[in-house]
N, C-alpha and C positions, 0 to 999 in steps of 0.2 A: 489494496488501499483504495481501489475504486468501487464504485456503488453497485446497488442491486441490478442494474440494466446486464450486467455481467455473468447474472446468474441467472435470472428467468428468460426461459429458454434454452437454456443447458442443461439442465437440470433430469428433465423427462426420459434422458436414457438409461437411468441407472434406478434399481429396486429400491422403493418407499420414499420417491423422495417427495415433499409438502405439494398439494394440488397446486396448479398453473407453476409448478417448476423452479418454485421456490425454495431455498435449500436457509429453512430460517436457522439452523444453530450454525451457520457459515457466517449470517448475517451479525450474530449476536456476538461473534466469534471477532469480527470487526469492532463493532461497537468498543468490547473491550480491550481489544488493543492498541486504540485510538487513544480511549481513559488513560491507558497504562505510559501512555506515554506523553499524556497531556501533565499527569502526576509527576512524570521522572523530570522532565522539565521545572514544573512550580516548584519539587521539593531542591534541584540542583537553585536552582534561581532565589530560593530562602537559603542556601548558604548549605544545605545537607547532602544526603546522597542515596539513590535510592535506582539503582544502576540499572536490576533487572527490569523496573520500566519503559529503558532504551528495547526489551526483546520484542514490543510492538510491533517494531519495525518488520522483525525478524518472523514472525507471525502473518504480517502481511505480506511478507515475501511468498510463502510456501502457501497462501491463501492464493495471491495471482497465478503464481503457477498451475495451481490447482482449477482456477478457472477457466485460464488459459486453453488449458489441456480438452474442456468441454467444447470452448468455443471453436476452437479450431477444426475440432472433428463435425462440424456442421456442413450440410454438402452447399455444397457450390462455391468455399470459401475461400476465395482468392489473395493471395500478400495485400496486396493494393487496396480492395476492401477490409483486410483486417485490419491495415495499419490506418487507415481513414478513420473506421470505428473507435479505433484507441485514440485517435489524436484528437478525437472528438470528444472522447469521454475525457481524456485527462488535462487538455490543452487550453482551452478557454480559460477554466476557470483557472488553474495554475498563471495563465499572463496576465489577467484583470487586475488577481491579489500582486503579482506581480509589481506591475506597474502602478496599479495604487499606491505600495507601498513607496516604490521609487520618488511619485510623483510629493508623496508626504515628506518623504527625508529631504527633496530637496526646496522644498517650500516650506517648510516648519522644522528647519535640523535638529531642532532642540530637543524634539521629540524619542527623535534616533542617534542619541551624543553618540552611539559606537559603531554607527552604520558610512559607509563612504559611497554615494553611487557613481560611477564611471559610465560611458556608453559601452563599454567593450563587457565590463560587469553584469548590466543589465539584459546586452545582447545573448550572452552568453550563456545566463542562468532562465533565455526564454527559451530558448535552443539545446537545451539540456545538456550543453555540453560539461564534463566535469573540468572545471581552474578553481585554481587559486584567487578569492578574494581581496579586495585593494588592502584589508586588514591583516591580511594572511591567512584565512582561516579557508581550508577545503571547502569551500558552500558556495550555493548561487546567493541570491541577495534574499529570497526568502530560505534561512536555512533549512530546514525538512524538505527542501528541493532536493535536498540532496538522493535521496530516497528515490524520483523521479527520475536523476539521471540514469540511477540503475533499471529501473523500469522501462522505460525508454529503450535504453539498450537490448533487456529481454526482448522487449517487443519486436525490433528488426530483426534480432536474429530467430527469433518464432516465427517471422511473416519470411523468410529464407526459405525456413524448413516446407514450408506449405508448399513450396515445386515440387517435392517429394510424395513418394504415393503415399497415401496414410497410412498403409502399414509402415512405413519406415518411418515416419516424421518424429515420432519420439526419440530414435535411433540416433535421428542425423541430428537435434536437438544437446543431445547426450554428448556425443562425439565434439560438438562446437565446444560447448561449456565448460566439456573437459577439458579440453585442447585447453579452451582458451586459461583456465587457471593454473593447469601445468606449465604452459607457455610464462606465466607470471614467476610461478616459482625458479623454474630452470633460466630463468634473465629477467632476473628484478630491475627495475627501473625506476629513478624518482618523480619521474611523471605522473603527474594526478591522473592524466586521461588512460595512461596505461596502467597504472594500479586500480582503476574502476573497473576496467573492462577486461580486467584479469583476476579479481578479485574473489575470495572463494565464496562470497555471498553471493552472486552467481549461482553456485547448486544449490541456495534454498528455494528458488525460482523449481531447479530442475527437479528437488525432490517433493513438490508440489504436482508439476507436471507427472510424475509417476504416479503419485496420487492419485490422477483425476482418471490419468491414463487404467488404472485397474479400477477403483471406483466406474468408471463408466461400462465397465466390463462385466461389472456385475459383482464386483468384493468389496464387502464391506465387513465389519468384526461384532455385527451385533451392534446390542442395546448393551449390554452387561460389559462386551469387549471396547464397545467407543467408550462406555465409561474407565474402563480400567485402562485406555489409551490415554483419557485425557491426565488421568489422575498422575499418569506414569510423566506427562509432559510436565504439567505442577511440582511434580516432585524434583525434574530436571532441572528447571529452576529455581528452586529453595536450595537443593545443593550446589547450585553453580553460588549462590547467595551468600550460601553458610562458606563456602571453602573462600569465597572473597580471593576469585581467582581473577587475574590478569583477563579479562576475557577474548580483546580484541585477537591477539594471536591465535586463538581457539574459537574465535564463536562460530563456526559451524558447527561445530561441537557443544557447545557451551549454550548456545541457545538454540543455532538453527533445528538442531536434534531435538531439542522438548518442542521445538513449534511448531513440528514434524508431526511429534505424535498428539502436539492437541486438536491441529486440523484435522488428521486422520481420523481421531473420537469425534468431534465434530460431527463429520460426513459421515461415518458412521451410524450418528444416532438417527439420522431420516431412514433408515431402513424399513423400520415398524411404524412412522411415520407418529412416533413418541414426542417430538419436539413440540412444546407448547407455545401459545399464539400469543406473544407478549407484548405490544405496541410499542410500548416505551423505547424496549432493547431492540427492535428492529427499526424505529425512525434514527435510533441515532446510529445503527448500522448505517442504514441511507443517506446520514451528516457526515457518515465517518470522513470522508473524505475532504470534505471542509470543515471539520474539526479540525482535522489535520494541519492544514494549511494557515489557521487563522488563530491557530492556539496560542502560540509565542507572541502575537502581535496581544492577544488579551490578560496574557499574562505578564505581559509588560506595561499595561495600564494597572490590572490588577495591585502591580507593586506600586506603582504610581500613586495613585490612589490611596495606599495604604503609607506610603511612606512618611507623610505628613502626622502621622500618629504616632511611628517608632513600631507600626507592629510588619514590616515588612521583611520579618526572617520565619521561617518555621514553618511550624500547623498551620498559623493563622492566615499565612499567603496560601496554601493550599486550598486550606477551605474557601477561599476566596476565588482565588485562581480557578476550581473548578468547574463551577456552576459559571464561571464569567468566561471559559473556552468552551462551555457546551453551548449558553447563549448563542455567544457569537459564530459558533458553526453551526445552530439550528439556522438562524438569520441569516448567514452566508449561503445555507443551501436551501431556503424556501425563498429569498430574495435574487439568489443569484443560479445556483448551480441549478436545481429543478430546475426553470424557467428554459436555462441553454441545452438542457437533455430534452425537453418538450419539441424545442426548438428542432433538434436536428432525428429527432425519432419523425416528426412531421417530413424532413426533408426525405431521410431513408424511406417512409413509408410513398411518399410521392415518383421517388427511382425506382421503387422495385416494383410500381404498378405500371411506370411507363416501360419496363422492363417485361411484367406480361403481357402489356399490348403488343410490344415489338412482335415477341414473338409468335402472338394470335393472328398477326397483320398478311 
């Protein structure tokens, strides 16, 4: 769910992948999971339903994982610098939107009739911990936070495994994940924090990390084979669509599996280094992640906006909706997010020279 700083420099251990380490159909691969679920949003919010554009998420799950798995194996890479890294790439900008929005509902509440903010609320959804909102609803106060709590959580338990030699660290990685989802099933509990952090969307994380973990290895399935991965993930999806199954009980199944193998085609297709140089679909890779964030707040003007006409159910909020959550996450991330990655790329670059001096000293 997070941007390109995640990929370049990962990237260069494994066959054909794009000059300076860029893995562009990873990136474009974002892009459209961000859309898909900018859509499943606008069309639920027009009154319809369009369910498999929630498997975005599910998409970025087995995409971090997959990242994950590169960054990790970089030498010298300690828990305490990986987890800085992350709190850096995903943390700012998640508490600005944050507290922005807090700071709007409670200075203009009219704006947010269904929003409630509390201090415990707001502490809580900075700190990614998963509760229960003052409305009831499982979300922090921006919902698709929700997504970050489970992020979050990979992330400590990744930055664990790094005491671990690198041959094992995918092992002992494994081992938690498992543990910890079985542990859910064999003593279920109605706790939000213990249903997150046992949850089987959990192994879309780990079967990402497999991913990267052989990818970096050296396997990839072709040009012909990522294509026939991705098509097979497409396909997982339309059937999940067409059978109009219950998905939540099943979606590691239901989706986490097609989004398995569309990453997998994906990463694949750098092999032959086939993947064409598209600006468009790799900027708004680069947005994706304040797309993300900032979509539900534009699609709620969006309606706004249109409501005054009668045309605020269907197509027409979509068409609307769309173009008005790309806006606003191009804006959010050349106004805001760029500027804070600049920001602490300059700081890392200033530690790790006074880091070579030490040592030259």
């Amino acid at each position: 769910m997070t941007g390109r700083d995640q990929i370049q420099g990962a990237a260069p251990t494994a066959r054909g992948a794009q000059a300076g380490g860029e893995l562009r159909s990873i990136q474009y691969l974002r892009a459209v999971a961000a859309l898909a679920v900018v859509v499943y949003h606008a069309v639920e919010r027009g009154g319809g339903h369009f369910g498999t554009g929630a498997a975005g998420v599910d998409v970025f799950f087995v995409i971090s994982g997959f990242i994950m798995a590169l960054v990790g194996a970089r030498p010298g890479q300690t828990p305490l610098a990986f987890l800085q890294r992350r709190a850096e790439r995903i943390a700012p900008l998640y508490w600005l939107v944050t507290l922005g929005v807090a700071f709007l509902a409670l200075a203009a509440p009219a704006l947010f009739p269904r929003m409630v903010v509390t201090a415990p609320h707001v502490l809580q959804s900075l700190f990614f911990v998963p509760h229960i909102s003052p409305t009831g609803e499982p979300a922090p106060l921006i919902v698709p936070g929700w997504t970050l709590n489970y992020e979050a959580f990979f992330y400590l338990l990744f930055a664990l495994t790094l005491f671990a030699p690198l041959r094992l660290r995918v092992w002992a990685l494994s081992a938690l994940l498992i543990g910890l989802v079985a542990l859910g099933l064999l003593v279920p509990m109605e706790s939000i924090v213990w249903r997150t952090y046992t949850s089987p969307l959990l192994l879309e994380f780990l079967l990402g990390v497999w991913l990267g973990h052989a990818w970096k290895a050296g396997w990839t399935a072709g040009r012909l084979g990522g294509l026939a991965l991705m098509a097979l993930g497409l396909a997982g999806f339309a059937v999940t669509a067409a059978l109009q199954l219950d998905v939540e009980p099943v979606r590691l199944l239901a989706w986490g599996a097609p989004a398995f193998l569309l990453v997998a085609g994906a990463a694949s297709l750098e092999q032959s280094a086939v993947v064409p140089r598209w600006r468009w679909l790799g900027l708004l890779g680069d947005a994706s992640y304040s797309i993300y964030l900032v979509h539900g707040l534009a699609i709620s003007a969006a309606a706004r906006l249109l409501s005054p006409l009668g045309t605020d159910q269907g197509a027409i909020l979509v068409a609307a909706a769309l173009p008005a959550s790309v806006a606003a996450g191009l804006g959010c991330y050349f106004l805001v997010e760029k500027p804070l990655l600049a920001l602490f790329r300059v700081r890392q670059k200033r530690a790790a020279s006074r880091a070579r001096q030490g040592a030259t000293a």
